[in-house]
Each structure stands twice: as structure tokens, then as C-alpha cells.
N, C-alpha and C positions, 0 to 999 in steps of 0.2 A: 650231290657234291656239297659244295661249301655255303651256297645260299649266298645271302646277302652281306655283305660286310657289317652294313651299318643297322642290322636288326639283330646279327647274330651275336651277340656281346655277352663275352664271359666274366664277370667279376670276380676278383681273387679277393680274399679278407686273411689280412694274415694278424699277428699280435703285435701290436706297438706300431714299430715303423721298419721293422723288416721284413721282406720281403721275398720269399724262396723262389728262384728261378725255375719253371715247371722242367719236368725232366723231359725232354725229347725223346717221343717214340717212331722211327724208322717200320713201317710195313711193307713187306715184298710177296706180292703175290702173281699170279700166272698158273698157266696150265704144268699137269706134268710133265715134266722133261721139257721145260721151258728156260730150265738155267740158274732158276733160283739159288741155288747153293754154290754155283760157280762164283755168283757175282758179291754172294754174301762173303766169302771167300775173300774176295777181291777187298770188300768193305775194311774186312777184319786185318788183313796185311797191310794195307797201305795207312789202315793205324794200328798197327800194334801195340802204340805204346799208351793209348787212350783207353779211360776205363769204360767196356763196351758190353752191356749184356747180354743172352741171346737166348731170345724164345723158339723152341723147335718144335712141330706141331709132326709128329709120325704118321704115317698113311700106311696100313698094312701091315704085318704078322711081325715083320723085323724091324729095327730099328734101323735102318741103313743111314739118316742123315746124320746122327751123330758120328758115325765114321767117315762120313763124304766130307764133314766141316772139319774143318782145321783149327780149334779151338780147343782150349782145356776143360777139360769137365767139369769144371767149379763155374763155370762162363753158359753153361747150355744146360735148360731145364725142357726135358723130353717129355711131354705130351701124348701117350700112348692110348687106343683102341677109338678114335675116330674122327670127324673136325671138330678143329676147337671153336668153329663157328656155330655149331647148332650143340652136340652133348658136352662139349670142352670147355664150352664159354667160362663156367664156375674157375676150371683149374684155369684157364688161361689168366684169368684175374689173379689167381692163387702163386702163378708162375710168378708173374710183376712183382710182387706181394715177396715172395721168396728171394727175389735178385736182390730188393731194393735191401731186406734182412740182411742177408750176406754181405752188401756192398752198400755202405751208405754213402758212399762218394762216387756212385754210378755218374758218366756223361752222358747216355745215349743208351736204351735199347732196341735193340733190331728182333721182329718177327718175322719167323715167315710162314707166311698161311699154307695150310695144303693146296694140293692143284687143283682140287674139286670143292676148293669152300668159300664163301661166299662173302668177300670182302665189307661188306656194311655192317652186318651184323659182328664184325670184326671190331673195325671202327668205334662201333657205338659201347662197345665194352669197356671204350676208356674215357668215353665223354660223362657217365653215371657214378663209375665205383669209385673207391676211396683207396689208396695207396698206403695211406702214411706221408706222401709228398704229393705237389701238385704234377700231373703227366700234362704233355700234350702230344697228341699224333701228329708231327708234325709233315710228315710225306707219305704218298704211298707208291710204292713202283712196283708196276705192272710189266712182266716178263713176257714176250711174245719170241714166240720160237718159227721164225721164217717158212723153215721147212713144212711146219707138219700146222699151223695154225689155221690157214684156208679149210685145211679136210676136216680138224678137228671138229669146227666149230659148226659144221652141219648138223651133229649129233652132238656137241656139246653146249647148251645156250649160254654156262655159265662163262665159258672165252670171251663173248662181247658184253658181260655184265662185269666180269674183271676190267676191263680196258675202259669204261663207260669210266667205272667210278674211280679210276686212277689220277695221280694229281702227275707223273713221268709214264713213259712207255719206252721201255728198253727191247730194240728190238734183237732177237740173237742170231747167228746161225746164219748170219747174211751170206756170206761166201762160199756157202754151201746149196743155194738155191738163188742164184741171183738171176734168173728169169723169171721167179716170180715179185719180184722187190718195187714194180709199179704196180701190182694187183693189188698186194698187202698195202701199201701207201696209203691205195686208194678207199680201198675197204676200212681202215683204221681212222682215214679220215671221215670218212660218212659215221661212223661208229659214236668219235668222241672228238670232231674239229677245236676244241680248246683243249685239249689236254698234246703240253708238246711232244715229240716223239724223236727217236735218236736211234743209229744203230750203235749196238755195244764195240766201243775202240774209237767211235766219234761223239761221244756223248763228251758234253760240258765236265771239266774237272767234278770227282767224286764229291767233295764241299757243297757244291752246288744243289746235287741232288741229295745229299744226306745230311748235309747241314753241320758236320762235324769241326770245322774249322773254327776255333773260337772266334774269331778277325769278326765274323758275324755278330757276336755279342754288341749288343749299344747301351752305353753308359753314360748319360746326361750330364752326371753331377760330376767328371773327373775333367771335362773340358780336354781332351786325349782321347786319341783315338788307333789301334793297329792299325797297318795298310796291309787291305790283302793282297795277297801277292799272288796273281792270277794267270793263267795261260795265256798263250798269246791268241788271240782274238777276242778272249771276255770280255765285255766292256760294264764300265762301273758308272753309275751316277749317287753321287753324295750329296744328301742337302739336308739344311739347316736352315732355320729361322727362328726369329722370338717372335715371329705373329702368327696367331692361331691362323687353324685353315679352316675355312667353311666346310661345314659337314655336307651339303648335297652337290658341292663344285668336286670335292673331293670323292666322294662315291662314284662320280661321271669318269673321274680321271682315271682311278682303280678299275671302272668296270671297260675302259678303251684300252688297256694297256695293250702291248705287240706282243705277240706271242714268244719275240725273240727274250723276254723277259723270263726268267726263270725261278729265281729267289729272291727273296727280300723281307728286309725286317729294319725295323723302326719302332719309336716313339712318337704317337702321336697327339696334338693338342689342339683340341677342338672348340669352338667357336659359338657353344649349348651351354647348355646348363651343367648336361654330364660333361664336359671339357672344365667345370670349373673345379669339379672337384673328383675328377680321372681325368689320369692319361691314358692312352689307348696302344698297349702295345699288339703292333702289328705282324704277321707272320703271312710271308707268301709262299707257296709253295707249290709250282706248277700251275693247276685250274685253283689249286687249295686258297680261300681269303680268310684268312681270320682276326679277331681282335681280343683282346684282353683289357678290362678295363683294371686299372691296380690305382689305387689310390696316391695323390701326390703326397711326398712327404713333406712336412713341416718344414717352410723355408728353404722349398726346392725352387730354383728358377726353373719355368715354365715356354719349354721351346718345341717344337719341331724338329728331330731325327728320321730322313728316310734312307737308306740303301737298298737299290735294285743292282740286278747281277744278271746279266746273258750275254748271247749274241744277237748279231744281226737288227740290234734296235739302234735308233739315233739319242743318244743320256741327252745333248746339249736341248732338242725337241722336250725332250720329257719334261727336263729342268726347267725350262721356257712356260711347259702346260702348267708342274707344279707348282709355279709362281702366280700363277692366275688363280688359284686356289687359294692362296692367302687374303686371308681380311684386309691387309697391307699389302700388297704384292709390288715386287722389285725391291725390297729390302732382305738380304740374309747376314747370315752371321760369317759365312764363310765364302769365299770367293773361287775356293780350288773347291766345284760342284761338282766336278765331272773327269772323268780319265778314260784313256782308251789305251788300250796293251799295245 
């Protein structure tokens, strides 16, 4: 999975003092006939109007997902004669590579793996190559299909090696088998107890898990901020500070979060050496931690931005923890830390 927050540290070097936003990549993987293309489906409708790419990986003689997706052909680059995980890897780079040509004002592209391939080596395809722009994989959702997932995965091992290394687990088909829905719980929880889990129709707002909402973006230097505007039960904590946070009080607090925590992203400013000349932007993503180091720019004020997003956690506890992580602690910038839907 994601490792360590505070060893795994990517540095961006960009020219002067701009700075390109990495482009968000969306991965969905599961077994066959697990849902995948229903729910990519689902992704693509509820934004239509956002510019969304979409990598198809075909499995088999026909091209069937290009006609199951609902998308324009200018939007879907097909993958044909095997996974893109093991002989596709080249063209799957080549795909990214293709979108970003055609579309240099991409926000997001969405993968989806075959049923049979092997999500790391997925993964790792965009942590190495070169775009043209900076990527990040920013989520990965793993499709579990109720019905048929228990039998499948007798003979198929790579089911419990998709779900291990998923950062969501969308589970489908519930109402179609709901005498089995405490077995599967239970199995998915021995499987991968940090990675959170949802049936499809209960799962947190699509924002959450795909990250598309821009309300997410954090801008330091404009002093302004969107409100998202969230379902009823989301709960939000917002916080702000001008004093650095201790890098190992802070590592403790990222690694105890509640599971009801879902996404989140920040700016962060640390309390090192690399904190004097990086900030660290933050990306959560289900089990997923990551950071980015990007250089501060000349004559930027120098704060603390975090936003966390789920259910079922208490923000006003977190805010309380997050404060004891500051070098200063009980001083912020901002007073309205916290909201509940």
C-alpha cells in the first residue's frame, strides 16, 4: 500500500515559481462482472460536464467495453490482446500519453483494469514514466461483487490481492444475495481491515471517492476558500495554523486516524529542515497517505492547511488532536474548524 507518510516523499521541481497541479488518476479494479463499467458509468454522468479521460483495458477477442461505456470515442483509448498489467504496461503509458496530447486541459483520468490483472503493477506504471505533466494515482476502487465473490475467489487468488491493495471497496449486488452480506463483511475484513468498505447506493458522495470536486483544491496564498457542499451525514474538519507542526507528533496522528475518515488534502508545514524550504502537500485517499514536497514560493506566508471528509468520526476530537501537534498548539488562524451536515 502507501508505506509511510513521512519517508515516502515526492518532490516536484517545476521552472521559476510555477507550479503545475499533478493530474489526478482514478483506478477501478475487481473481478469480472464485478461492476466496473456500471459504476464508471455512474462517474462519467454525474460529471458530464468535467473534462474526464478514460483508459479501457479489453479482455477477449471483442471489444465489448467500449460499447457497455457511455462515453465518446474521442474520451476512450482501447487496449486490446491482453492486461495492461503484465504485456500492456508500454501502451498503458502510451494511452496517458495519447489523452494528455489530445486534451491538455484534462481534470482527471479514470482506468479501469482488467478483471484478471494485477493492480500494483498497475500502480507502479505511474509512479516511474514521464507524461508531459506531473500524474498522481490518486485512489484506487476495488469492485467486489456479493454474489459471486466468496466462490470466485477459491480459484481465483488475484480477488483477495485486488482488495488487499485497494485504497475503497465498493461492494455490489447486495440485494441480490443478502444472506451472504455478514460472511463477505467478514472475509473483506480479515482480508484488508484498513481499507474502508461501502455497499454501492450507501457509499459516501462520488467527490469523496474520486476526488473530482474541485471544493477539494487548497490555495494558501488567496486567503478564500469554496464550501463544500456535502451530504447529509459528511462531516468536515477544517484547520489552519501559522505554526509549523511537529513532524513525529504529526505522523502518530495520520497513522491513528478513524476509519470513518475517507479523503483529505492539505498543505502542510513542518517543523525540519525540509519544512523550511517544502511544503508538503498532502493527499488522502482511503488506506492511500501521501505527500509531495513542492517548494515554497518566494514571499509566500508559511501555514498549515488540512481538510479531512467522512462519516462517523468526531472533526471537533481530531481538531483538539491536530492542535497538539503544533509547535504552538491552541493558536489558529481560523475559528470555524469544524462542520457537521
Amino acid at each position: 500500500m502507501c508505506g509511510d507518510i513521512f519517508t515516502d516523499v515526492r518532490k516536484i521541481k517545476s521552472p521559476g515559481s510555477l507550479i503545475e497541479e499533478p493530474l489526478p488518476i482514478t483506478l477501478v479494479t475487481g473481478f469480472l462482472g464485478s461492476g466496473k463499467s456500471t459504476y464508471i458509468n455512474r462517474i462519467l454522468q454525474a460529471y458530464s460536464g468535467r473534462r474526464i479521460g478514460l483508459v479501457v483495458n479489453e479482455f477477449g477477442e471483442v471489444g465489448l467495453e467500449a460499447n457497455i461505456l457511455e462515453a465518446s470515442t474521442d474520451d476512450i483509448v482501447e487496449l486490446s490482446g491482453g492486461c495492461m498489467c503484465c504485456l500492456l504496461r508500454k501502451d498503458l503509458r502510451e494511452a496517458v500519453r495519447r489523452l494528455l496530447r489530445n486534451d491538455a486541459g484534462l481534470e482527471r483520468i479514470i482506468v479501469e483494469a482488467s478483471g484478471l490483472s494485477d493492480p500494483v503493477p498497475v500502480q507502479q506504471t505511474f509512479e516511474n514514466a514521464r507524461f508531459g505533466r506531473p500524474v498522481q494515482l490518486e485512489s484506487v476502487i476495488c469492485m467486489v461483487d456479493q454474489v459471486s465473490f466468496l466462490e470466485h475467489r477459491v480459484d481465483f487468488e488475484i480477488l483477495d490481492h485486488q482488495v488487499r491493495t485497494a485504497d475503497f471497496v465498493l461492494i455490489t449486488k447486495s440485494e441480490q444475495s443478502p444472506e451472504s452480506a455478514a460472511l463477505l463483511e467478514e472475509v473483506l475484513g480479515e482480508l484488508a481491515p484498513q481499507v474502508p468498505k461501502f455497499h454501492v447506493g450507501e457509499e459516501p458522495p462520488l467527490a469523496l471517492l474520486v476526488g473530482v470536486d474541485t471544493s477539494f483544491g487548497v490555495d494558501t496564498t488567496s486567503g478564500n476558500r469554496q464550501e463544500y457542499k456535502h451530504e447529509s451525514g459528511v462531516q468536515q474538519l477544517w484547520f489552519e495554523s501559522m505554526y509549523p507542526f511537529d513532524p513525529e507528533r504529526l505522523k502518530k496522528f495520520f497513522s491513528e486516524l478513524p476509519p470513518g475518515v475517507v479523503r483529505g488534502k492539505g498543505v502542510l508545514y513542518l517543523a525540519n529542515k525540509d519544512g523550511k524550504k517544502h511544503k508538503f502537500v498532502l493527499q488522502l485517499s482511503g488506506a492511500r497517505r501521501e505527500l509531495q514536497a513542492v517548494p515554497w514560493k518566494r514571499g509566500e506566508v508559511k501555514s498549515n492547511v488540512v481538510l479531512l471528509i467522512g462519516k462517523n468520526f468526531e472533526p471537533q476530537q481530531l481538531r483538539e488532536k491536530l492542535d497538539t501537534c503544533l509547535t504552538e498548539p491552541g493558536v489558529d488562524l481560523v475559528a470555524r474548524n469544524w462542520k457537521r451536515a
